[in-house]
C-alpha positions in Angstrom: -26.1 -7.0 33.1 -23.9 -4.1 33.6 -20.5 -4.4 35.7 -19.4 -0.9 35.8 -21.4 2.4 34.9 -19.3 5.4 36.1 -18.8 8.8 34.1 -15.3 9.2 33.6 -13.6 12.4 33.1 -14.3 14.5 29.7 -17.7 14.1 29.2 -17.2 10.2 28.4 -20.0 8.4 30.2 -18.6 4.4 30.5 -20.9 1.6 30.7 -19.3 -2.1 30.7 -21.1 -5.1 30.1 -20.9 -8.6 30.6 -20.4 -9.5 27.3 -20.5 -8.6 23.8 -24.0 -10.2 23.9 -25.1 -7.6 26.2 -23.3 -4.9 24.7 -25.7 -5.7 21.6 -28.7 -4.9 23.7 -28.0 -1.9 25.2 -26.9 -0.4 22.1 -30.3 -1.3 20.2 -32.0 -0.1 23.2 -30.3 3.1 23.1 -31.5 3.5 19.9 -34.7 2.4 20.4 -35.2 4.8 23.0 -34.3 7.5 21.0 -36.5 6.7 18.2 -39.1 6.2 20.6 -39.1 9.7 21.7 -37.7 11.3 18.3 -39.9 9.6 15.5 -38.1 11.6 13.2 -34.7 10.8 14.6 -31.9 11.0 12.3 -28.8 8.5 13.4 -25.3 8.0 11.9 -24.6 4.3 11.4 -21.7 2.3 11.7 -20.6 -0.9 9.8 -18.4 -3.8 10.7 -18.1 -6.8 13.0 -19.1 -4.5 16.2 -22.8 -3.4 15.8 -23.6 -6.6 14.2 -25.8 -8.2 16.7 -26.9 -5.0 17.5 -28.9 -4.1 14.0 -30.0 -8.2 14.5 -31.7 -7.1 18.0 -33.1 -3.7 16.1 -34.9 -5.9 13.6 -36.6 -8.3 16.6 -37.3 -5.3 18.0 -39.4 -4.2 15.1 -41.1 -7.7 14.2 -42.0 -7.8 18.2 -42.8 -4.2 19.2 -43.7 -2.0 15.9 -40.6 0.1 16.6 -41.5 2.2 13.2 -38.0 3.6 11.2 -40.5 5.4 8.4 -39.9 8.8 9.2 -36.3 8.0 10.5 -33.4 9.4 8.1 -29.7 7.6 8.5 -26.4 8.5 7.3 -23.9 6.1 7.0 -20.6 6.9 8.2 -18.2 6.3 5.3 -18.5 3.5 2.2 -15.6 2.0 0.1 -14.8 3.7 -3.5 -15.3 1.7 -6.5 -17.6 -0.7 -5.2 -20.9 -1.1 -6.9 -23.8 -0.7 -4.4 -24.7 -4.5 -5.3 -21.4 -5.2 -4.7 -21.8 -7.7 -1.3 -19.2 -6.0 0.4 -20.2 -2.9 -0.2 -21.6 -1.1 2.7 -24.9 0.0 0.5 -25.5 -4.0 0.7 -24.3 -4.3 4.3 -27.2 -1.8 5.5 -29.7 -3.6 3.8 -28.7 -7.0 4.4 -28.4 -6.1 8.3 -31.3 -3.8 9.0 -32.6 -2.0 6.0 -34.6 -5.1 4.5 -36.2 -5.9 7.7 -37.5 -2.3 8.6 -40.2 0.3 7.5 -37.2 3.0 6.8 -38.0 5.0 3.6 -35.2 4.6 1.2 -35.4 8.2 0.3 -34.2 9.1 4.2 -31.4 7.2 3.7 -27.7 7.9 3.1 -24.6 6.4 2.0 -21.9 7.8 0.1 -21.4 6.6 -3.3 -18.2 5.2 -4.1 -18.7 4.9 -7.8 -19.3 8.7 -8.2 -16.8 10.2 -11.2 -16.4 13.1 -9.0 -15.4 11.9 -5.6 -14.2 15.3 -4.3 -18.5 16.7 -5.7 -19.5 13.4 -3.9 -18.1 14.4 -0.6 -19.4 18.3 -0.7 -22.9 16.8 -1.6 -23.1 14.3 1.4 -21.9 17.5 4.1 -24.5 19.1 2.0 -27.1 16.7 2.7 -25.8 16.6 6.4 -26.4 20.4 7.0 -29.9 19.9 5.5 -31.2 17.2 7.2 -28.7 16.6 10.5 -27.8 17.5 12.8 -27.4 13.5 13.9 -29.4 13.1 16.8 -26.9 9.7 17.5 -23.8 9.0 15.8 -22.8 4.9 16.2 -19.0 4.2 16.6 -17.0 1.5 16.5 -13.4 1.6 18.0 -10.3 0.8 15.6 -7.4 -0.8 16.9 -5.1 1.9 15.8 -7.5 4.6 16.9 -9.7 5.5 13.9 -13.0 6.1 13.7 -15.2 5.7 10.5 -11.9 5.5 8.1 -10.3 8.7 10.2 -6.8 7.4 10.0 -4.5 8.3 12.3 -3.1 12.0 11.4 -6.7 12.8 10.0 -7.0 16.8 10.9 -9.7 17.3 13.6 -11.0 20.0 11.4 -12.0 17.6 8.2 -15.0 17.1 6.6 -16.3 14.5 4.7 -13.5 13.4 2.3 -11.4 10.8 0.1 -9.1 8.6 2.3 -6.8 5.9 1.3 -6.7 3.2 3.8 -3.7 2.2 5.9 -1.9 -1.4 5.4 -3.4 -2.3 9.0 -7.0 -1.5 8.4 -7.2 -3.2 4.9 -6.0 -5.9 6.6 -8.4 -5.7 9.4 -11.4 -5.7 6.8 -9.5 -8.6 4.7 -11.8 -11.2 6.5 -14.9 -9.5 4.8 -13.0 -10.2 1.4 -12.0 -13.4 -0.5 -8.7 -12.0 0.0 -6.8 -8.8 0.7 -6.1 -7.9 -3.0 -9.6 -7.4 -3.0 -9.8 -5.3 -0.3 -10.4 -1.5 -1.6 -7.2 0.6 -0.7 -9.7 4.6 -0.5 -12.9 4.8 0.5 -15.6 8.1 1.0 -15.6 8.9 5.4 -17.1 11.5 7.3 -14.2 13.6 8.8 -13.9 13.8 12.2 -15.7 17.3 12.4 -18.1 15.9 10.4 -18.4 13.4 13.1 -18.5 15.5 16.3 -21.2 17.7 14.9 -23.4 14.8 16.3 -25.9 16.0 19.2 -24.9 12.2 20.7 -22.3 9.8 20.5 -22.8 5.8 20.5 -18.9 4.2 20.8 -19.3 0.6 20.6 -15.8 -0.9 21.8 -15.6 -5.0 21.4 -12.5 -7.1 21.6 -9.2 -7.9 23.0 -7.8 -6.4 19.9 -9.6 -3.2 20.6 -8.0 -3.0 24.4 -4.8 -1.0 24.0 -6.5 1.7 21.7 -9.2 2.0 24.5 -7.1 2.5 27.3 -5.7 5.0 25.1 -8.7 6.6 24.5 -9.2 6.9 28.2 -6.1 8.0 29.8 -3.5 9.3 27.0 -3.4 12.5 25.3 -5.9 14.3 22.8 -3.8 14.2 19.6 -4.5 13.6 15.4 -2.1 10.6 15.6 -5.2 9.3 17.6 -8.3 10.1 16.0 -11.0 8.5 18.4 -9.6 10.6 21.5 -11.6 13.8 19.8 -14.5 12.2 21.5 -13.1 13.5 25.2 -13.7 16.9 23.7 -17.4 16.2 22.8 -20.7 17.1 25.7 -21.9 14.0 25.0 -20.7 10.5 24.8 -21.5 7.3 25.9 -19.4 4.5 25.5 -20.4 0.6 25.9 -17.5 -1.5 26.3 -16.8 -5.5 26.8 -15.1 -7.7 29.1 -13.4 -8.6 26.4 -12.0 -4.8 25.7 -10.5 -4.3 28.9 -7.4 -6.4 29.0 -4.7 -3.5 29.0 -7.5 -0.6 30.6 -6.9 0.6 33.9 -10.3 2.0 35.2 -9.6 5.3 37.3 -12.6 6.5 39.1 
C-alpha cells in the first residue's frame, strides 16, 4: 500500500510506502515492468542492505511468471578493490548470490568492475567504455547513504566524474563493517561510477530505507544542490522516482 504519491519539485517523483516490505515490491515491480516492455533492457544495479528483498521478489517473480533476464545486460554500480570475485563480500558474489544464480541472465551481459585489475585507472576507462557501447541504462537502482553518497560518490565527488578509484570515508567503512568479520577487513578504495556516469541513466530507481537514512533524505528534498552532497544531483535529472519508507521519514518534512 502506498501512503503518499505526489511529484515533488525537480523532477523527483515520491512514492512512500507502508513499509520496507512494500518498498521491496514496488521496486521489483518497477523493474519487472520495464523488462517486460524492454526485453533487452539494460539496468544499473545497486548492492547493500536496501534492495535486498527486492532482488528476493525478482527471483519469485521469475520461478512464478517466466520474467526472462536472457537478453537483459546489467552494470553494477561500483565493486570494492582487492577483492577476489569469490571473495563472499565481494559484490561479484553479492550479484550472484542475490539474483544472478536464480535467473536466465547471460553472464556475458553482465558487468562489474574488477577490483583486482593491475591497472585500476585502464579498469575504470574500460567499464565507461563498455557503458557507451552498450548503455545508455534504461534504470539506474540507488540506494541512499546517510552522508549523501550514492554508489561510493563521497561527499565532495565532482558532478562531472566518471567512473573512477575512490577511497572510502571512516563513516561508510564503518557502515559496510556489518558485512565484514570486522572493520579491519573492510576495504578502504573501491572502483564506482562517478556521478556523471550515474545521471547518464534514461531512469532513476532511489531506494531510501531507514531511520538512519532520514536526515540525508530530507536533505535531498529541501536543501541545496551542492558536491558536499552527492545524491541531491538527482533534482537535476528528468527523471526520478524515488520509493521511500515510513521508517525514512523521521526528520522529512513533506511540502506539497
Amino acid at each position: 500500500m502506498a501512503l503518499l504519491n505526489i511529484k515533488e519539485r525537480n523532477n523527483l517523483n515520491i512514492i512512500t510506502a507502508e513499509s520496507y516490505e512494500t518498498l521491496s515490491k514496488m521496486a521489483s515491480q518497477f523493474i519487472i515492468d520495464e523488462v517486460n516492455s524492454k526485453p533487452n533492457a539494460t539496468i544499473g544495479m545497486a548492492t547493500g542492505g536496501t534492495p535486498l528483498q527486492m532482488y528476493q521478489l525478482l527471483q519469485e517473480d521469475y520461478k512464478q511468471n517466466g520474467t526472462s533476464y536472457c537478453n537483459v545486460t546489467t552494470f553494477n554500480l561500483d565493486e570494492y578493490v582487492g577483492l577476489a570475485k569469490d571473495n563472499p563480500n565481494s559484490y561479484y558474489q553479492y550479484m550472484k548470490k542475490h539474483l544472478f544464480n536464480h535467473i536466465d541472465i547471460e553472464q556475458n551481459n553482465v558487468f562489474i568492475p574488477n577490483g583486482e585489475s593491475k591497472d585500476l585507472v585502464e579498469e575504470c576507462n574500460l567499464y565507461e567504455r563498455y557503458l557507451l557501447e552498450k548503455g545508455p541504462i534504461d534504470i539506474q537502482i540507488l540506494g541512499l547513504g546517510s552522508n549523501g553518497h550514492i554508489g561510493f560518490n563521497e561527499p565532495g565527488t565532482p558532478f562531472s566524474s566518471k567512473t573512477h578509484v575512490v577511497e572510502l570515508t571512516d563513516s561508510t567503512r564503518k557502515a559496510n563493517a556489518r558485512y565484514f568479520d570486522n572493520l579491519d577487513q573492510v576495504p578502504t578504495h573501491a572502483i564506482t561510477m562517478g556521478i556523471d556516469t550515474i545521471m547518464r541513466a534514461k531512469k532513476i530507481l532511489l531506494l531510501v530505507s531507514g531511520k538512519n537514512k532520514s536526515n540525508a533524505y530530507e536533505q535531498l528534498l529541501h536543501g541545496k544542490i551542492s558536491e558536499q552532497f552527492p545524491v541531491s544531483v538527482l533534482r537535476n535529472h528528468p527523471s526520478v522516482h524515488i520509493i521511500a519508507d515510513m521508517s525514512s521519514l523521521e526528520s522529512v518534512t513533506i511540502r506539497v
